[in-house]
C-alpha positions as CSV (number, residue, x, y, z in Angstrom):
1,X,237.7,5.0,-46.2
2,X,239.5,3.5,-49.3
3,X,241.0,0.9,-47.4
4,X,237.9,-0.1,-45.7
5,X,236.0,0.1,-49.5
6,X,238.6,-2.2,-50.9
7,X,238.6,-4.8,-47.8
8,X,234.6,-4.6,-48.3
9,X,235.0,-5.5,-51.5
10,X,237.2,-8.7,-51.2
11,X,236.0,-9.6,-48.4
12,X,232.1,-10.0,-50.2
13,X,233.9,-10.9,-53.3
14,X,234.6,-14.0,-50.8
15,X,231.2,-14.9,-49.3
16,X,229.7,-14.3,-52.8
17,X,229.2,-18.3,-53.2
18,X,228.2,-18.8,-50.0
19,X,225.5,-16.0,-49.6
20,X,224.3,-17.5,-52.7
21,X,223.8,-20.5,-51.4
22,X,221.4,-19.5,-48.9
23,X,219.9,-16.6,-49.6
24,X,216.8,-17.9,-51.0
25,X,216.1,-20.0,-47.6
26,X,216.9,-16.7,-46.0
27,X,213.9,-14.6,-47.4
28,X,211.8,-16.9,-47.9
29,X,211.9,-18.6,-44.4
30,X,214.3,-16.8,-42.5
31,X,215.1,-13.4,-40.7
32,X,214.0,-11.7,-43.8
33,X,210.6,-13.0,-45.0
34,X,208.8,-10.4,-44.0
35,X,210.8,-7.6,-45.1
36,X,209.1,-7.6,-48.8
37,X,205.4,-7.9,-47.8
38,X,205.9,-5.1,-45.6
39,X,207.5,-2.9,-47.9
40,X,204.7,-3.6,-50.1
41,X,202.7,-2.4,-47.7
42,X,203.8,1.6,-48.0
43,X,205.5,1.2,-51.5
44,X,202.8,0.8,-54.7
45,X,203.0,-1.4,-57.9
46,X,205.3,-0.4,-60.6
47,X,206.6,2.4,-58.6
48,X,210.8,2.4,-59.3
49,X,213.0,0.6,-55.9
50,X,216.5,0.4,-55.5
51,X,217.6,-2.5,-53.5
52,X,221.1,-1.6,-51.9
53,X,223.4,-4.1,-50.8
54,X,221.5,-6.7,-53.4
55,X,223.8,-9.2,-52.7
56,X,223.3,-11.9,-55.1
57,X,220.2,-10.2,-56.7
58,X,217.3,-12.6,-55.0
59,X,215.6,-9.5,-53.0
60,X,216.4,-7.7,-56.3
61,X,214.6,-10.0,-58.3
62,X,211.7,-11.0,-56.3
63,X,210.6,-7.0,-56.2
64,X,210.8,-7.1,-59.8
65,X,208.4,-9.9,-59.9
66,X,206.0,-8.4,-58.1
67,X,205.5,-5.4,-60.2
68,X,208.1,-2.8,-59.3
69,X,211.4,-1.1,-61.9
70,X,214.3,-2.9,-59.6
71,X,217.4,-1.5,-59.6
72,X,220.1,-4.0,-57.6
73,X,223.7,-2.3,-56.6
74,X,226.2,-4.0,-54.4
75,X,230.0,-3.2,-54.2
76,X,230.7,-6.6,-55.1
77,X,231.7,-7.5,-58.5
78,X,231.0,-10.9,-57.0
79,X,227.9,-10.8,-56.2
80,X,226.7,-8.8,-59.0
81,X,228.0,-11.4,-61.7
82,X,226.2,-14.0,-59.7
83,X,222.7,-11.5,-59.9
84,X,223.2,-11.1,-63.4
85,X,223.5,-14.7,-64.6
86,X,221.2,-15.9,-62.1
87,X,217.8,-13.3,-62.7
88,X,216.7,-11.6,-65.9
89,X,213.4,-10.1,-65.7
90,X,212.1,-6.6,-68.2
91,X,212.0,-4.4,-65.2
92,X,215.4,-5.3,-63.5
93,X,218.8,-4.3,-63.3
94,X,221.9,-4.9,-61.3
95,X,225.2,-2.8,-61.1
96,X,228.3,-2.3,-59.1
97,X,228.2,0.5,-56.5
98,X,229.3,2.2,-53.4
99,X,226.3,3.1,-51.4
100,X,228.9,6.2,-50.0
101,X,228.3,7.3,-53.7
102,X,225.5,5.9,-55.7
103,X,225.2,6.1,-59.0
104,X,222.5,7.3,-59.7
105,X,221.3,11.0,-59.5
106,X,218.7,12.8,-57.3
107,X,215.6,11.8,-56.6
108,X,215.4,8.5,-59.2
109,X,213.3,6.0,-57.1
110,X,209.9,6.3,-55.4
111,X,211.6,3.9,-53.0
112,X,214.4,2.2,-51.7
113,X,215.6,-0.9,-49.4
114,X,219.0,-1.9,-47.5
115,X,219.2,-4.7,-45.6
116,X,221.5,-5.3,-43.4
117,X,224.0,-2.7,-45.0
118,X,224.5,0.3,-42.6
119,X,226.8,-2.1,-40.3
120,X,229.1,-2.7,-43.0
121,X,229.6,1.4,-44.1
122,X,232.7,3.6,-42.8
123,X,230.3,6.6,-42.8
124,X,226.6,5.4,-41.8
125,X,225.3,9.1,-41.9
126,X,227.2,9.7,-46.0
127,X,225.5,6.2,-47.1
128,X,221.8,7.3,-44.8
129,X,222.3,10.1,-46.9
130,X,223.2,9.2,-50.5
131,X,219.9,6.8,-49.8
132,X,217.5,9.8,-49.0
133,X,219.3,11.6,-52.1
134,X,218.1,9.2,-54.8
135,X,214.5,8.7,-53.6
136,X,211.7,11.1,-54.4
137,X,210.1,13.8,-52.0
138,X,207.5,11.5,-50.1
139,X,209.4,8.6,-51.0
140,X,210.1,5.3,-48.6
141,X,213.2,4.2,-47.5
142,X,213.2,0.5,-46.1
143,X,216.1,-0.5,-43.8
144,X,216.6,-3.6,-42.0
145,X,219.1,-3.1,-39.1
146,X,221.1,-5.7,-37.3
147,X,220.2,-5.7,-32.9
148,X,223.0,-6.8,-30.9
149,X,222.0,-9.9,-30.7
150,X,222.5,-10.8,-33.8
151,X,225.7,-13.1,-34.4
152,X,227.2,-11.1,-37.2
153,X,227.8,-8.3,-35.2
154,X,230.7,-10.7,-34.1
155,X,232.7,-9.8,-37.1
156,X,233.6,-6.1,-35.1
157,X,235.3,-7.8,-32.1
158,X,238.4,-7.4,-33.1
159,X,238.5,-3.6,-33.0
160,X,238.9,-4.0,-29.4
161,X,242.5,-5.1,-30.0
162,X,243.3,-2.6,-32.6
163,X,242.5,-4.7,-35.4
164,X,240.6,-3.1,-38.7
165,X,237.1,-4.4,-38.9
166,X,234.5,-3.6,-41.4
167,X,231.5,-3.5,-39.3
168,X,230.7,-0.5,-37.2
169,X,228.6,-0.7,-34.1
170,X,225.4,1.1,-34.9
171,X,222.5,0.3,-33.1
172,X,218.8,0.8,-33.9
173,X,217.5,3.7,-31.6
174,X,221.2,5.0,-33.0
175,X,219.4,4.5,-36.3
176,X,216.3,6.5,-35.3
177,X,218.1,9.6,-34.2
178,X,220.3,9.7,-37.0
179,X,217.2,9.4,-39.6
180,X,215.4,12.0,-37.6
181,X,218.2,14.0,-37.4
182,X,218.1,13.8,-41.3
183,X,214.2,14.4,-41.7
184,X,213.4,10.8,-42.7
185,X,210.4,10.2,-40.6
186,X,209.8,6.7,-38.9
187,X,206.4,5.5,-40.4
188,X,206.1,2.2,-39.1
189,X,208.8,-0.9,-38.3
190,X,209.0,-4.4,-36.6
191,X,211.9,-6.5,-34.7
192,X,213.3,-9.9,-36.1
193,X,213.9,-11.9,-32.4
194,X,216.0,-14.8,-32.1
195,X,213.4,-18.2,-31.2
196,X,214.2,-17.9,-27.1
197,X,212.7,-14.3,-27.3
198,X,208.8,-15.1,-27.0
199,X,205.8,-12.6,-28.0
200,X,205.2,-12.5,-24.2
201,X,208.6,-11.1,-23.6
202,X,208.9,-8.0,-25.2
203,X,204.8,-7.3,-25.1
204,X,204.7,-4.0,-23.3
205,X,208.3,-2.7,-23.8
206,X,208.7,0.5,-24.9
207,X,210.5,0.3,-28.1
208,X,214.0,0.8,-27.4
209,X,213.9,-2.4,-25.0
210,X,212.3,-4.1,-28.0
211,X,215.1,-3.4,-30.5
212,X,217.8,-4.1,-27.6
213,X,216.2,-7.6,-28.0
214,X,216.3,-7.8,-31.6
215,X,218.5,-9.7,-33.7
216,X,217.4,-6.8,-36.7
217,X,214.8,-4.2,-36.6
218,X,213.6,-3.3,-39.8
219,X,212.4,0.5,-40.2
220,X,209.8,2.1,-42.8
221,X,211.0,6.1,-43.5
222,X,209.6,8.1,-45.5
223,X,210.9,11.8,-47.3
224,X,210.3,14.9,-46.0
């Protein structure tokens, strides 16, 4: 796990310039613009969020500017020097972290969000669980999981010649179970679908067939 942590590390330590480069275009007008809007949908004004895997602080930032205490962690030192020169706002805050061991203690936030950071853990169920640890009883937990058809899942080809990757293979109805499994109960979600997959295609499908189309299904948990 150490090994993987440390390759983690440089290897976002790396792409620290480049995510920052897009970033904005991404939530604003890519695969994640609706991620915010419907976490503000279950999660209330001014209520405390951690935003794991923050990246370069934009997500970070844009939750603190519409009335929540944001808390950004990434395990990048990288990307967390970018947040902190890039965003000042009174109710954020960015700091290094493992999200195998937060730093914060128990039940801290009324809510939190990852976003495409499950793929890139050793141990989905220890970071699942460190999430549900710092959120409050009746708290929501926002996660935005990569389908397999989404290109970065490329990055854990390898394996299948021995190589050491840093992406596991998790899939979303793996996701479900495992947050079941844990008492995190699925309130609501929606899928991200690559252009060629039309409304018409996946109207009717049960869910599963949905999120085997999806190039990320994002979740809505909540604390029980």
């Amino acid at each position: 796990m150490m090994e993987w942590k440390k390759a983690a590390e440089q290897q976002w330590n790396a792409r620290a310039q480049s995510w920052d480069d897009r970033s904005e275009s991404i939530w604003e007008d890519g695969s994640r613009k609706d991620i915010i809007p419907f976490l503000s949908k279950f999660i209330p004004e001014k209520s405390t969020v951690l935003d794991v895997g923050c990246g370069n602080g934009y997500s970070t930032y844009q939750l603190a500017k519409l009335g929540y205490e944001a808390a950004g962690v990434d395990l990048s030192s990288e990307m967390i020097a970018i947040a902190k020169e890039k965003f000042q706002h009174n109710h954020l805050t960015f700091l290094q972290g493992d999200i195998q061991q937060l730093p914060f203690p128990d039940d801290t936030f009324d809510g939190a969000m990852a976003v495409t950071v499950l793929e890139w853990t050793p141990d989905p169920l220890q970071a699942l669980l460190e999430m549900k640890r710092t959120i409050k009883n009746d708290g929501h937990l926002c996660i935005g999981l990569l389908g397999p058809t989404a290109g970065p899942r490329s990055k854990g080809y390898p394996r299948l010649y021995g190589e050491k990757v840093i992406c596991n293979s998790m899939m979303p109805w793996e996701l479900l179970k495992l947050a079941s499994d844990q008492q995190l109960h699925y309130v609501d979600g929606f899928g991200v679908y690559k252009k060629a997959v039309q409304e018409k295609h996946i109207e009717g499908l049960p869910l599963e067939l949905k999120q085997a189309l999806s190039f990320m299904w994002v979740f809505m948990f909540q604390k029980r």
